[in-house]
N, C-alpha and C positions, 0 to 999 in steps of 0.2 A: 504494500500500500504506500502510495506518495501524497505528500503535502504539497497542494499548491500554494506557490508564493505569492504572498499580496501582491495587488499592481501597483505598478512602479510611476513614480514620481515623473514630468518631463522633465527631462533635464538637454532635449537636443539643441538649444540654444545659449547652452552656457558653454562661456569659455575655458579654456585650462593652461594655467601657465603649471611650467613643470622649473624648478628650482635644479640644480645639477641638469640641465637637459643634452649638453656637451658627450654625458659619460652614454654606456650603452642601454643600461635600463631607462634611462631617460627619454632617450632618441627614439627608443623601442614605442615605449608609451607615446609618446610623441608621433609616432606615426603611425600606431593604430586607430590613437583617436582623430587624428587627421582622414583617416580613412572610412571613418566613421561620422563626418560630416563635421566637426567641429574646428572651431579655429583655436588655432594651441600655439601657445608664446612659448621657446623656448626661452630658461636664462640661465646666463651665466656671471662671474665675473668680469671676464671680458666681453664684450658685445662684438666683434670680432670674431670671434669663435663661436658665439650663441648663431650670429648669420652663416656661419660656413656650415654650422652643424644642421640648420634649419633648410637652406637650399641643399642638401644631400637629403631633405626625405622629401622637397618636393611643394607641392600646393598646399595649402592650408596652416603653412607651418611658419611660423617667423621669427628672426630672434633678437633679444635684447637681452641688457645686464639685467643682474638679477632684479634690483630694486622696479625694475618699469614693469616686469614678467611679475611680480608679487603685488604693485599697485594696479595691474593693469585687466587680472585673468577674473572669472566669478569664482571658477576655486583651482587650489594652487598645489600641487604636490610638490612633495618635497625629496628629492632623489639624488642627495648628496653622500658624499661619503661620510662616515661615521664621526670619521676625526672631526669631522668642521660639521658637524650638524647645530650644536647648540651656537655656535657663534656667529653662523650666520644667523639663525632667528632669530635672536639677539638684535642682527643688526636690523632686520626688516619687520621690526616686531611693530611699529606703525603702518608701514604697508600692507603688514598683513590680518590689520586690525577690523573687524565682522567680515571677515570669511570663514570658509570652510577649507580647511589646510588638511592636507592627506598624507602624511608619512608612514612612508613605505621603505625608510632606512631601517636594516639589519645594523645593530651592535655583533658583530662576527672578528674573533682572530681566528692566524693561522698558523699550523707549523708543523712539522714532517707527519703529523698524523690526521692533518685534514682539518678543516675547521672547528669552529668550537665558539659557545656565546659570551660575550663578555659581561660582567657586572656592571649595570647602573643602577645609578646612586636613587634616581628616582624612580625605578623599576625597569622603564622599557626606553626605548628612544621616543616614542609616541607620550607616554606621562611626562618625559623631557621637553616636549613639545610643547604639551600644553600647561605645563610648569613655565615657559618664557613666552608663550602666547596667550597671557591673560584674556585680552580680548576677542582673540581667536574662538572657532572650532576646531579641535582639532579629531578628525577620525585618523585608526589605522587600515589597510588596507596596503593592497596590490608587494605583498613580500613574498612570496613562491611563484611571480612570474619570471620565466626563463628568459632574459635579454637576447636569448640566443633567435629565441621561437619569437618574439615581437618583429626582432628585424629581419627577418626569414621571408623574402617576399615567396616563395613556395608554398609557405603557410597560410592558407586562405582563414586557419580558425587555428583561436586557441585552445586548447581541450583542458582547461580546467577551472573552478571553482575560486573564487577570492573572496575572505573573509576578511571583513568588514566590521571593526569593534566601536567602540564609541561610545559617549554618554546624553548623546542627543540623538532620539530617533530620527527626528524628521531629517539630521545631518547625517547618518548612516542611512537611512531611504534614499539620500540624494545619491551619495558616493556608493549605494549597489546598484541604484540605474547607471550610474556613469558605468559602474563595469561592466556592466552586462551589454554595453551598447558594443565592446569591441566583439565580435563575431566569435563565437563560441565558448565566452566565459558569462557564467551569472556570478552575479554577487549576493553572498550570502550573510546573514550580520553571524556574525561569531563573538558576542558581547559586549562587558561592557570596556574601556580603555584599561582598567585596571589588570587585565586577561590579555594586553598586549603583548607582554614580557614571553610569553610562551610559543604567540605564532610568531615574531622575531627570531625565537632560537632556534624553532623545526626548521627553519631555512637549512642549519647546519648539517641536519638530517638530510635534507634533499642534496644538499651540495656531496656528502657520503653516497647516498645512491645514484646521483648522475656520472660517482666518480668512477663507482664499481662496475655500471650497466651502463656507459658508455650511451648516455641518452641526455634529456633533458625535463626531467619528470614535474608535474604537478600534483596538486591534490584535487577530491574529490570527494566530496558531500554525499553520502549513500540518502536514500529517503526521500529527499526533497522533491 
């Protein structure tokens, strides 16, 4: 027996700036939702490279520094690397004052026995989030999409499931439409922000079985 899932929010006219959009999870996002009708700011530190990386996916895509991509998108991911995750929101923490901010940064080391999650102080990188985004929403989401399979233009779909936590519904309603719009993933809510800490670390688990089976695996919501 399945559960059908509520209907979904529109969300086709909202924009998405993606923060880190340079790197490849970035790009990836960046040009699925591109493909999916939406207009998507890449940014970066330098605007230089936010436009090189934005004319390599094509129409719908455009790029600026981070602060324009954070004052400028309806909602904003955040796809940096770990090191620099709190400092940059930090700095764009007026820019990115009532929106809806989606971090989808892994705290992950590594070392000859494959990854592994790192401790923060405020639980997850997501609780991090919204520990220096007072004014923000902040949801987590999109952390076991493969970069590999986003920018795979052979990939017409992606075949998995994204969990989606949060402590505002109506902001988790929005951000599992947005997932669901890229062609073969739904978004599923997977709780509340405080339960971030855990879909963060399974990354490390995935990163071990894409190592051993030579694939690019996701997950998968049985039920629904």
């Amino acid at each position: 027996m399945t559960t059908s899932l509520p209907e979904a929010p529109d969300v086709g006219g909202l924009s998405i700036g993606i923060l880190g959009g340079t790197g490849d999870q970035g790009k990836g996002l960046a040009r699925r939702f591109a493909l999916a009708g939406h207009d998507v700011i890449i940014g970066s530190r330098s605007a230089g490279r936010a436009q090189e990386a934005a004319q390599s996916l094509g129409s719908g895509v455009r790029g600026e520094e981070n602060p324009v991509a954070a004052r400028e998108a309806d909602v904003v991911i955040v796809a940096v690397p770990w090191d620099g995750h709190k400092a940059l929101l930090e700095s764009l923490r007026d820019e990115l004052a009532g929106k809806i901010v989606v971090d989808c940064v892994n705290p992950l080391g590594f070392d000859k026995q494959g990854a592994y999650p790192l401790p923060v102080e405020e639980g997850s990188a997501a609780q991090q989030a919204a520990a220096v985004l007072t004014g923000s929403t902040v949801v987590a989401a999109f952390h076991h999409v493969s970069a590999v399979v986003l920018l795979d233009p052979g990939a017409d779909e992606v075949d998995l499931d994204v969990l989606v936590l949060g402590d505002d519904r109506e902001a988790t309603g929005t951000v599992q439409a947005l997932a669901s719009r890229i062609a073969g993933i739904r978004g599923v809510y997977g709780g509340r922000l405080r339960n971030a800490h855990q879909v963060e670390a399974l990354t490390a688990n995935l990163i071990s079985v894409n190592r051993r089976y030579k694939t690019h695996a996701g997950v998968r919501v049985t039920g629904l």
